[in-house]
PyMOL commands that place a pseudoatom at each C-alpha (Angstrom):
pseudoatom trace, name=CA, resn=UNK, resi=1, chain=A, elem=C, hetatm=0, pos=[-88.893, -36.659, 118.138]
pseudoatom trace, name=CA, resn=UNK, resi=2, chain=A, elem=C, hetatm=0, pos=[-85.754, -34.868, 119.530]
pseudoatom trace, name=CA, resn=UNK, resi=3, chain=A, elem=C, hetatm=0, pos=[-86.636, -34.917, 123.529]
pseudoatom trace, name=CA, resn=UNK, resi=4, chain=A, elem=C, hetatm=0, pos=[-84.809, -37.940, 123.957]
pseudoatom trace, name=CA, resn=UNK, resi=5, chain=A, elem=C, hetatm=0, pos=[-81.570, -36.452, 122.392]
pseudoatom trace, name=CA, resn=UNK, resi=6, chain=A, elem=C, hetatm=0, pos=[-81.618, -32.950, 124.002]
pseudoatom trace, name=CA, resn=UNK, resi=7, chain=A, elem=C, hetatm=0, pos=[-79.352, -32.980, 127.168]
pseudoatom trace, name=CA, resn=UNK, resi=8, chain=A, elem=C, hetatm=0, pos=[-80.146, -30.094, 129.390]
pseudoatom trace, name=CA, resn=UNK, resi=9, chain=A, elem=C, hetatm=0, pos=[-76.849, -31.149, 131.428]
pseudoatom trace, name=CA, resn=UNK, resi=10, chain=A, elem=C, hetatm=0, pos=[-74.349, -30.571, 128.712]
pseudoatom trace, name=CA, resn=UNK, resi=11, chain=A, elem=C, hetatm=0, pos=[-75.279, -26.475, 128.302]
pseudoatom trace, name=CA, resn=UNK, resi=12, chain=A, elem=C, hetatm=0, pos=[-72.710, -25.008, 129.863]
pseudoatom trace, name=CA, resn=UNK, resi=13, chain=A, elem=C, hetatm=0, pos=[-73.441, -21.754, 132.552]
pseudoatom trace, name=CA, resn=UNK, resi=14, chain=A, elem=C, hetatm=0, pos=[-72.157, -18.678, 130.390]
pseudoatom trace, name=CA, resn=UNK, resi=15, chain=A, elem=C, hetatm=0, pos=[-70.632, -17.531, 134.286]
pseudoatom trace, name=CA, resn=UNK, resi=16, chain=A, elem=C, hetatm=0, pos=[-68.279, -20.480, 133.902]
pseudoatom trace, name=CA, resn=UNK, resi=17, chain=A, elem=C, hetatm=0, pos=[-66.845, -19.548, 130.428]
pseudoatom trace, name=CA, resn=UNK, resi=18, chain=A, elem=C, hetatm=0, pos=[-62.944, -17.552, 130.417]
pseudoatom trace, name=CA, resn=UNK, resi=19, chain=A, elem=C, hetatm=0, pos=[-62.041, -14.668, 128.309]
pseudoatom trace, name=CA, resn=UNK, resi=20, chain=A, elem=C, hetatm=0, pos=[-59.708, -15.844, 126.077]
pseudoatom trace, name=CA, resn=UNK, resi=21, chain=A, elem=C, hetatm=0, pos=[-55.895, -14.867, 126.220]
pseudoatom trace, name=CA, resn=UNK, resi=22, chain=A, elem=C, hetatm=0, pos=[-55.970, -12.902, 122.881]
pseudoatom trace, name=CA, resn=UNK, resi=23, chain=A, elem=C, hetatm=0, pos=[-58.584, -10.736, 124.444]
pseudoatom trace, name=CA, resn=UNK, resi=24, chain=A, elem=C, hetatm=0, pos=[-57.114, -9.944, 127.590]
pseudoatom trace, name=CA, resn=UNK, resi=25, chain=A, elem=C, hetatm=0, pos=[-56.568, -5.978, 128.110]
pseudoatom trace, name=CA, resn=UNK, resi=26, chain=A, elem=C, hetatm=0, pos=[-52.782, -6.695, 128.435]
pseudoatom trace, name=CA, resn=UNK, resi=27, chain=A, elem=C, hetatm=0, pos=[-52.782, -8.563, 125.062]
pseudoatom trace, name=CA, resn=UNK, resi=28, chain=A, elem=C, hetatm=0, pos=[-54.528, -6.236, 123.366]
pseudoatom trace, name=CA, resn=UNK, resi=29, chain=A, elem=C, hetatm=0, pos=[-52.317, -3.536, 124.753]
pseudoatom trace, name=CA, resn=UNK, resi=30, chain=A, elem=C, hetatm=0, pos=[-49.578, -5.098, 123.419]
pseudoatom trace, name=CA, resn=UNK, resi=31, chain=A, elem=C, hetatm=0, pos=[-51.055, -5.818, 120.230]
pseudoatom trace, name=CA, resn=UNK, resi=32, chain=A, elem=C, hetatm=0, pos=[-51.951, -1.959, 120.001]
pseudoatom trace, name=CA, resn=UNK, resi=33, chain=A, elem=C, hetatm=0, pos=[-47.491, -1.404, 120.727]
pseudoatom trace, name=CA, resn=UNK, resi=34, chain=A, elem=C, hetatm=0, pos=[-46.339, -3.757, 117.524]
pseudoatom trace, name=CA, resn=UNK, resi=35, chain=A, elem=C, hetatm=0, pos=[-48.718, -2.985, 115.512]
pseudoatom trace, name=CA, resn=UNK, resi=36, chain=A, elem=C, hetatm=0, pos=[-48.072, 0.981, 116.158]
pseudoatom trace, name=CA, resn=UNK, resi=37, chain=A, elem=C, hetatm=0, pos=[-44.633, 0.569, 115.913]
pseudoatom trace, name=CA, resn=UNK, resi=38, chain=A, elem=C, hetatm=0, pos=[-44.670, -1.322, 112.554]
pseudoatom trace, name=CA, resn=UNK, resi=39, chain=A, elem=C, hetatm=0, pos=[-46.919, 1.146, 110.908]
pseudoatom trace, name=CA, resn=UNK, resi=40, chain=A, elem=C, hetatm=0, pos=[-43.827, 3.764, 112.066]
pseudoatom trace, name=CA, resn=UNK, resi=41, chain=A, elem=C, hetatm=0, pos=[-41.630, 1.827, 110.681]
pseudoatom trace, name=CA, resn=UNK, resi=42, chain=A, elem=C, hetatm=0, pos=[-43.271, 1.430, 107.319]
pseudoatom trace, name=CA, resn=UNK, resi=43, chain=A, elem=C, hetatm=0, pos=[-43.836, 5.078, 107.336]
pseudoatom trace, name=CA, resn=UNK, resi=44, chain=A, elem=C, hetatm=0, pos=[-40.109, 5.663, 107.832]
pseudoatom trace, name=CA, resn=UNK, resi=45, chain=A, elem=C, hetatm=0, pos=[-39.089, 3.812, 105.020]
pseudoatom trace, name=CA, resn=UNK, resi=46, chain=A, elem=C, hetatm=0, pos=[-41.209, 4.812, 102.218]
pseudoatom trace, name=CA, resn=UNK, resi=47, chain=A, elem=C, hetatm=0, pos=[-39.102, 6.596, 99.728]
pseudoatom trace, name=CA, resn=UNK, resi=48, chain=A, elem=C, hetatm=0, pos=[-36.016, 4.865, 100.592]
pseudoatom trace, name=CA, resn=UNK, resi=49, chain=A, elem=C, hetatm=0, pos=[-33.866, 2.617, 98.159]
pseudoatom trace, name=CA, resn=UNK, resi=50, chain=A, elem=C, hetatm=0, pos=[-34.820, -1.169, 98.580]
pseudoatom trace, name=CA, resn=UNK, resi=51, chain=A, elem=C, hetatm=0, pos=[-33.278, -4.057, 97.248]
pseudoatom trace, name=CA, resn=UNK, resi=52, chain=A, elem=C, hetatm=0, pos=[-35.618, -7.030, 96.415]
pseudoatom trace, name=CA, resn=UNK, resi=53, chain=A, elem=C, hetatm=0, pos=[-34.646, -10.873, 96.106]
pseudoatom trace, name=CA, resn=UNK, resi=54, chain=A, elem=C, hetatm=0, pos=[-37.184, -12.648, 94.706]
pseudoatom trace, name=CA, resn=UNK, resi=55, chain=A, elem=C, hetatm=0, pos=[-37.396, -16.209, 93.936]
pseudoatom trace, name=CA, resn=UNK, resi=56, chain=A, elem=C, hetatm=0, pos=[-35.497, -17.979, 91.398]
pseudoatom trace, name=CA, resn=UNK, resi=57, chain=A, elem=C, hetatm=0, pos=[-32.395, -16.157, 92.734]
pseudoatom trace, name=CA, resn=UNK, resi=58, chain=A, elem=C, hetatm=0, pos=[-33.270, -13.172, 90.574]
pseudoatom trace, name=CA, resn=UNK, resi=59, chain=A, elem=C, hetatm=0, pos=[-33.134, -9.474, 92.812]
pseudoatom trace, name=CA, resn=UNK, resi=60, chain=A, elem=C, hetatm=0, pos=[-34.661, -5.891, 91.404]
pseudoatom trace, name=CA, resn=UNK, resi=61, chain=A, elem=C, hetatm=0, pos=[-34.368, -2.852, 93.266]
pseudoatom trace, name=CA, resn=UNK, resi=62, chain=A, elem=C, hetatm=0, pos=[-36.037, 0.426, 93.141]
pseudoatom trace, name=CA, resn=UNK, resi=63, chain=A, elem=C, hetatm=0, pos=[-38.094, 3.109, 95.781]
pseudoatom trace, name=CA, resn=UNK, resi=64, chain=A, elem=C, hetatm=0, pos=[-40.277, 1.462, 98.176]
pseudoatom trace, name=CA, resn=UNK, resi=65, chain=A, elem=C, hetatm=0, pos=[-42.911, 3.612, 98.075]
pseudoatom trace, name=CA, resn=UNK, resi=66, chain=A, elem=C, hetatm=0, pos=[-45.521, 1.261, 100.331]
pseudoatom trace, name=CA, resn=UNK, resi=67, chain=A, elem=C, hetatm=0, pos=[-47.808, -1.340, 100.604]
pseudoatom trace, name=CA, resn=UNK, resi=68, chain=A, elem=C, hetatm=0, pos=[-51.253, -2.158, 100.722]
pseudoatom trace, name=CA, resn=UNK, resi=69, chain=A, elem=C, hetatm=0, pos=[-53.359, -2.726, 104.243]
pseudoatom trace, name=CA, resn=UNK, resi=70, chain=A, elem=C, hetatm=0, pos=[-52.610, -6.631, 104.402]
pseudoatom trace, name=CA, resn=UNK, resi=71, chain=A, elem=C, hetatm=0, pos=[-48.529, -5.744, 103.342]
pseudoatom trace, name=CA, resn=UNK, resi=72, chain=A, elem=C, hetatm=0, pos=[-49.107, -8.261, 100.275]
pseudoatom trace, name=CA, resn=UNK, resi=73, chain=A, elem=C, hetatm=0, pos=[-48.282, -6.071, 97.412]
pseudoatom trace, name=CA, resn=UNK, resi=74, chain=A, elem=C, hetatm=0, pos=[-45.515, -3.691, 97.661]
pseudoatom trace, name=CA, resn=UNK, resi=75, chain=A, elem=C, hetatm=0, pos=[-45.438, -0.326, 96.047]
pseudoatom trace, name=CA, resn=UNK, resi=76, chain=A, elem=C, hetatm=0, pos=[-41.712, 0.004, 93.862]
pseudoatom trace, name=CA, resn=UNK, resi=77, chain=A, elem=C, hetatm=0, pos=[-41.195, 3.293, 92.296]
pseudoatom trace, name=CA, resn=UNK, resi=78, chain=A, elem=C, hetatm=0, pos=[-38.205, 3.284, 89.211]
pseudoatom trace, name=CA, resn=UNK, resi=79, chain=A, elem=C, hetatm=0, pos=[-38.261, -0.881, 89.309]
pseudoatom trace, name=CA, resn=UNK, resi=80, chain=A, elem=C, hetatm=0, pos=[-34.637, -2.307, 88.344]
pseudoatom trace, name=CA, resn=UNK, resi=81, chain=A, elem=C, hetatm=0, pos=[-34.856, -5.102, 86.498]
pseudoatom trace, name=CA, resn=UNK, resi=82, chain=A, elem=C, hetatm=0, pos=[-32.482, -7.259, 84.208]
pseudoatom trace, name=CA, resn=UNK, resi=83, chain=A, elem=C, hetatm=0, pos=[-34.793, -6.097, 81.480]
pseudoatom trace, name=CA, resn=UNK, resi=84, chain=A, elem=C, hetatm=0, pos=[-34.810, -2.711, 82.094]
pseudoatom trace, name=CA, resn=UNK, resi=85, chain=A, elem=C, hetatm=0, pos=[-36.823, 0.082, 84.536]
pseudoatom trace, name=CA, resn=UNK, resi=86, chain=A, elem=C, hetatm=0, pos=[-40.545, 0.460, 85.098]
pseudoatom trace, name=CA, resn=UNK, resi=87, chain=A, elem=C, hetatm=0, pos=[-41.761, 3.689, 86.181]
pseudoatom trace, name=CA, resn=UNK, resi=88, chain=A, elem=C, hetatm=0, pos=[-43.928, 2.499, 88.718]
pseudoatom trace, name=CA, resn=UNK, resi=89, chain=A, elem=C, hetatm=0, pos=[-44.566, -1.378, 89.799]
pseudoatom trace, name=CA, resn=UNK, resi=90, chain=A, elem=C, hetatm=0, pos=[-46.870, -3.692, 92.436]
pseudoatom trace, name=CA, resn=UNK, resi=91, chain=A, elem=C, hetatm=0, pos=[-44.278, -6.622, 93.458]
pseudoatom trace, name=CA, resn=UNK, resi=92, chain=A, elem=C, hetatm=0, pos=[-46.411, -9.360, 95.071]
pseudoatom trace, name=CA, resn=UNK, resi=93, chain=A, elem=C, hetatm=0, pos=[-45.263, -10.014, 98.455]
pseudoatom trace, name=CA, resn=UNK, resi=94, chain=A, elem=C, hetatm=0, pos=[-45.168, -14.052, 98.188]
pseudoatom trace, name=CA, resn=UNK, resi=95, chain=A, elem=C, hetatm=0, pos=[-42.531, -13.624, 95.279]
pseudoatom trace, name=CA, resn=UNK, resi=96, chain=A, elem=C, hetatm=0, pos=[-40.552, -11.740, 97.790]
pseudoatom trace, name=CA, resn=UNK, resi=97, chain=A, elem=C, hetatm=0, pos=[-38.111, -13.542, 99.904]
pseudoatom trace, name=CA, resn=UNK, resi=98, chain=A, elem=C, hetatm=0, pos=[-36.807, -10.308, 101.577]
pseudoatom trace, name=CA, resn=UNK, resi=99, chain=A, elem=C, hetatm=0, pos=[-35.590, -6.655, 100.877]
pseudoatom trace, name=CA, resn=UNK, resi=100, chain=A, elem=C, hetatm=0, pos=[-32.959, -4.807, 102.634]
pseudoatom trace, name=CA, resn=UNK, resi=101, chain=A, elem=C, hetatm=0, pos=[-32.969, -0.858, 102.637]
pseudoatom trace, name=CA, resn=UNK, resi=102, chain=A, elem=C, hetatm=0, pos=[-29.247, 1.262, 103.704]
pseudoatom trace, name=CA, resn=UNK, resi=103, chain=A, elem=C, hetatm=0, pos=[-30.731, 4.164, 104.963]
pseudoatom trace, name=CA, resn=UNK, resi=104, chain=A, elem=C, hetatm=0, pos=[-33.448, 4.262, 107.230]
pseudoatom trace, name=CA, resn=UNK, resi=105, chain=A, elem=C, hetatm=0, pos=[-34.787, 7.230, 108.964]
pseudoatom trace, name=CA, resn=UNK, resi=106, chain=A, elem=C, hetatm=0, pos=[-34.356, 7.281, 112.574]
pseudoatom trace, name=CA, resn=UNK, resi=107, chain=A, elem=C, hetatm=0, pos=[-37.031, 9.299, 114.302]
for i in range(1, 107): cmd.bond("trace and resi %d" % i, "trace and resi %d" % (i + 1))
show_as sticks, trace
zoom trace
């Protein structure tokens, strides 16, 4: 029933087939460098004060204290708000445009 539609012709030799780029050992070296360094860097920022602009031109600030393993919620210790301060807060990262923090630790 299928014989006449099975090409033997159009299977590719595995031999033949390239690695792809994002595999290479240099890729994945360099990979290994950004993503080491960003952990560092959100390491040396926890505990520092952050200012937060959110959308809807409205900004809070408070200690970033750290995010979760995909960096989409944000950790905010004493959250600033227009309506007042909350002990401890998750901001969502796609209501955050950016945040700027004064005093970073060099290492």
């Amino acid at each position: 029933m299928f014989d006449g539609d099975f090409k033997t012709d159009s299977i590719q030799d595995l031999s033949e087939v390239t690695e792809p780029k994002f595999s290479n050992p240099e890729m994945q070296e360099a990979r290994a460098f950004l993503r080491e360094r960003y952990l560092r860097f959100m390491n040396g920022i926890i505990g520092s004060k952050a200012n937060f602009y959110l959308y809807e031109n409205s900004h809070v600030s408070g200690e970033f204290r750290g995010c979760d393993v995909d960096c989409l919620e944000l950790f905010v210790h004493n959250l600033k708000t227009p309506l007042g301060v909350v002990p401890e807060a998750i901001l969502r990262a796609t209501d955050v445009i950016s945040f700027t923090i004064n005093d970073i630790k060099a290492q």
